[in-house]
N, C-alpha and C positions, 0 to 999 in steps of 0.2 A: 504494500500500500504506500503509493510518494510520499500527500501527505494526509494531513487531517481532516482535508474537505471530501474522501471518498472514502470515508469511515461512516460506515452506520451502527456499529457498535462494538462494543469493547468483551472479552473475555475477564471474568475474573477469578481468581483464584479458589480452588475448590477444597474445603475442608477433609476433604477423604472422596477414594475412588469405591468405596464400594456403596451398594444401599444399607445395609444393617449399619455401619458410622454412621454415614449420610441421615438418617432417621435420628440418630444419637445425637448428632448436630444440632437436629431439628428439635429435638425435646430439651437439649440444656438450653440452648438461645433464646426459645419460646420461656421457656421456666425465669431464665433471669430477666428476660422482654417484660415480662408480668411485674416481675417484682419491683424491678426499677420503676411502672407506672404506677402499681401501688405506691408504693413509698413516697414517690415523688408527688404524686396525685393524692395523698391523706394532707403532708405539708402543705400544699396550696390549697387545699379547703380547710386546714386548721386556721392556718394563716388570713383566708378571707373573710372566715366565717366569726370566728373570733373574735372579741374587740378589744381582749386582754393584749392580742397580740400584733395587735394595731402598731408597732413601735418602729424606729428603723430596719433594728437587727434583722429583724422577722420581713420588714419589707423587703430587704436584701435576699432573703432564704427563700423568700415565693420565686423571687427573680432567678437565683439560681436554681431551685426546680424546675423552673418551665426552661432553662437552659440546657439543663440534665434531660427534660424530656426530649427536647427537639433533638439533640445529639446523636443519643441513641436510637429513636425514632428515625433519622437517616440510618444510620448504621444496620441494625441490628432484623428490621423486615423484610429486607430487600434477602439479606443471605439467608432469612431461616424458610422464605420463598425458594429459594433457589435450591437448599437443598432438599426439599418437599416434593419439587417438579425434579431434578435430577439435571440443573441446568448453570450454566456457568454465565449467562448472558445477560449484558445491560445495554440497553441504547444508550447511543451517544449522546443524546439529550438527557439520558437518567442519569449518564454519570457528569454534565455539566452540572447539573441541577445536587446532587448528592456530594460533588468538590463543593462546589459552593455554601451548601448547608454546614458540611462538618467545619470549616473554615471558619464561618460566622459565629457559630455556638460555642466551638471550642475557645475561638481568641476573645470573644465577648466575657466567656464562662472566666478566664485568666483575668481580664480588665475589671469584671465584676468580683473578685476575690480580692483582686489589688484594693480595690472600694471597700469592702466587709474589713480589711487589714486597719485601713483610716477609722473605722467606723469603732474599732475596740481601741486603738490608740484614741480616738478623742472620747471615749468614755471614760475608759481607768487612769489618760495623764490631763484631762481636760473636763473632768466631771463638772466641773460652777458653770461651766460654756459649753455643753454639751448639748444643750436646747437650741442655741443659737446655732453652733455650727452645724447639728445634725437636725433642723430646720427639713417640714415637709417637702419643703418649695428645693433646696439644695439634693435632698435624696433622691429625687425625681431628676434633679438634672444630673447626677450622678450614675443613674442607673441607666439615663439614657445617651449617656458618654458611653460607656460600659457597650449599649447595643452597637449604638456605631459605628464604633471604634472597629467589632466583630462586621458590621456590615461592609466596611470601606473596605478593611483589609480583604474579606471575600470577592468583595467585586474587581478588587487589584489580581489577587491570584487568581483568580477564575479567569477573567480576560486576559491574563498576558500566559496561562499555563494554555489554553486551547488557541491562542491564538498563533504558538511557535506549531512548525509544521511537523509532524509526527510521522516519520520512516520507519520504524520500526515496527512494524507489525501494529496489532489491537489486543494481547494478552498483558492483563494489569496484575501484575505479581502478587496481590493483596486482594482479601475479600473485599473491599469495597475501593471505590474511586479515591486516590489521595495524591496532594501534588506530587509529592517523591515517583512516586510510582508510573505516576502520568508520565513528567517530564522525561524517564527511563525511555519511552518514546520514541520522544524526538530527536531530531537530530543535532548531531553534536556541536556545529556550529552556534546553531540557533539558543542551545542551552545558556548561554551567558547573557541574554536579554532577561532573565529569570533572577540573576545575582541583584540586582538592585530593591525587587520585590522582597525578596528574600533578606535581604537586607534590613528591611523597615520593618518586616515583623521580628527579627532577631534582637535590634534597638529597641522594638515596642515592650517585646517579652523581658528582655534584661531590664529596661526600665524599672518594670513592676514588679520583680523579684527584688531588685535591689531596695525598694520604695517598702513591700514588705518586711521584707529581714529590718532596715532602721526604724520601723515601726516597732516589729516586734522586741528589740534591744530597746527601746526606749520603754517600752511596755513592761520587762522582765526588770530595769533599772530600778523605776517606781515599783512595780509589785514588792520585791523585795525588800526593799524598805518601808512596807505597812506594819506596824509594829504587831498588827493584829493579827493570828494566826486563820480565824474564822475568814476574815478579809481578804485577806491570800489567795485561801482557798478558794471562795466566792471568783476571786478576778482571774483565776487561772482557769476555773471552771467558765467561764466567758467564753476563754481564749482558746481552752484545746481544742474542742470542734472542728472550728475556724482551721488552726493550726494544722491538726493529722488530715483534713480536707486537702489544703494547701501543698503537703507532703506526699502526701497521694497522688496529687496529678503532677506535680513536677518532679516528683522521682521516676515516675512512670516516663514522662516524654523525654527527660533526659538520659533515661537507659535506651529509648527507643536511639535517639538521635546521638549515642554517644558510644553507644557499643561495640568491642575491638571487633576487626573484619573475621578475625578466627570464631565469631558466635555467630556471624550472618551465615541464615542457612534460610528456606522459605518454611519452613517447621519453625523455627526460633523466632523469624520476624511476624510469622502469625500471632504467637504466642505473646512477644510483646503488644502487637497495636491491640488486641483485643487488653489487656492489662491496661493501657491507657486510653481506651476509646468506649472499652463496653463495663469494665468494674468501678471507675469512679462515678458514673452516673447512678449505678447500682448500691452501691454502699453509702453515698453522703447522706441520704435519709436517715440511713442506721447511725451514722456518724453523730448526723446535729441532735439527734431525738435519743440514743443512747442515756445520757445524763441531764435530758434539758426535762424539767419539774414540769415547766410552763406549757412548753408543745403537747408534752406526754398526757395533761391535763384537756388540754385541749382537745386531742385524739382520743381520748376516752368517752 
């Protein structure tokens, strides 16, 4: 195939050749498809329904539910279709459409974490002004930084990932559409109009990890020095949620993106992107609502 305009559709990567996996496939994906909307789907109705939980925090927690839902939602229907039918195929408009989703959610989902990061810093080192700075009218513009920030950066990779010309066949080494795997593609000249894209979300990401971590050292600065033990406890219990969430997704994408060439195999690279694309939407429910009095209340 030259290039990318005589493509009608992409191959993607199959979880196992036989039917009895192939079904196996189909029932754990399904199982944790469920769970993830459960979970995600009790938060946003505690959250709306609620009035106790009418608060930032909690704004921010609906926000990252319904990020977690979309996420996965691209993700996770399309392959446990595919292995139901016995079929490796996506149109080429499915998998424009399916870059673009995971793109949006995930780098919004990181922007929107950076936000929650602020949001426990101006409580525990900023409590007398916490009204003021975490203001209706501010969280809202926050959280709609947050979207798109994830939308702009989507619409950057999406247009300049299909718009290089793709010689390389139409087999997408990964269950589902993702730039890496795209770009595998194309052709090699063409690949360096993608370093600049590529670029701005690497600046964007480090940004907001770095923005995190001096948050949270400024966070653990003050805690520490509460004389009160019960106090401590109260403000770390705020923060781990927050924190092992945080932990969770960028431990994941940076083993993804960081791992010696002696572990790439298409077995190992599965294994990571579902670790970072299908378990943190899956677990954050359990994560916030684990030790949280108020949600738990709420959900009952």
């Amino acid at each position: 195939m030259s290039n990318s305009s005589s493509l009608n559709e992409f191959l993607l990567l199959a979880f196992a050749d036989t039917r009895e996996l192939q079904l196996l496939h189909f029932s754990l994906f399904l199982g944790i498809y469920l769970a993830a909307l459960l979970g995600n789907g009790l938060i946003i109705t505690a959250v709306a329904c609620d009035h106790r939980l009418h608060t930032p925090m909690y704004f921010f927690l609906l926000n990252l539910s319904l990020l977690d839902l979309g996420s996965i939602s691209v993700i996770v229907p399309k392959s446990i279709a595919n292995s139901l039918w016995d079929t490796r195929v996506i149109s080429y408009l499915g998998c424009v459409v399916q870059l673009f989703f995971i793109v949006f959610f995930l780098l919004a989902e990181y922007s929107l974490l950076t936000v929650m990061a602020y949001d426990r810093f101006a409580a525990i080192c900023k409590p007398l002004h916490y009204g003021t700075i975490m203001g209706s009218r501010a969280c809202v513009r926050m959280v709609a930084a947050a979207w798109a920030s994830g939308f702009l950066n989507a619409v950057l990779h999406t247009a300049k990932t299909f718009s290089i010309p793709l010689c390389k066949g139409n087999v997408v080494d990964q269950f589902f559409c993702e730039v890496p795997q795209v770009l595998k593609l194309s052709c090699s000249e063409s690949y360096l109009r993608m370093v600049w894209a590529l670029l701005i979300s690497v600046c964007l990401g480090s940004g907001c990890f770095v923005f995190i971590v001096l948050s949270y050292m400024q966070i653990f600065t003050v805690v520490l020095r509460i004389p009160s033990e019960q106090s401590r406890h109260k403000a770390f219990s705020m923060c781990l949620p927050h924190l092992a969430v945080v932990s969770l997704c960028v431990s994941t994408v940076m083993f993804a993106c960081l791992k010696p060439p002696s572990l790439s195999s298409p077995a190992v690279n599965l294994v990571v992107t579902v670790l970072y694309s299908v378990v943190p939407p899956t677990l954050n429910p359990l994560i916030y609502s684990m030790r949280n009095k108020e949600l738990k209340d709420a959900l009952k």
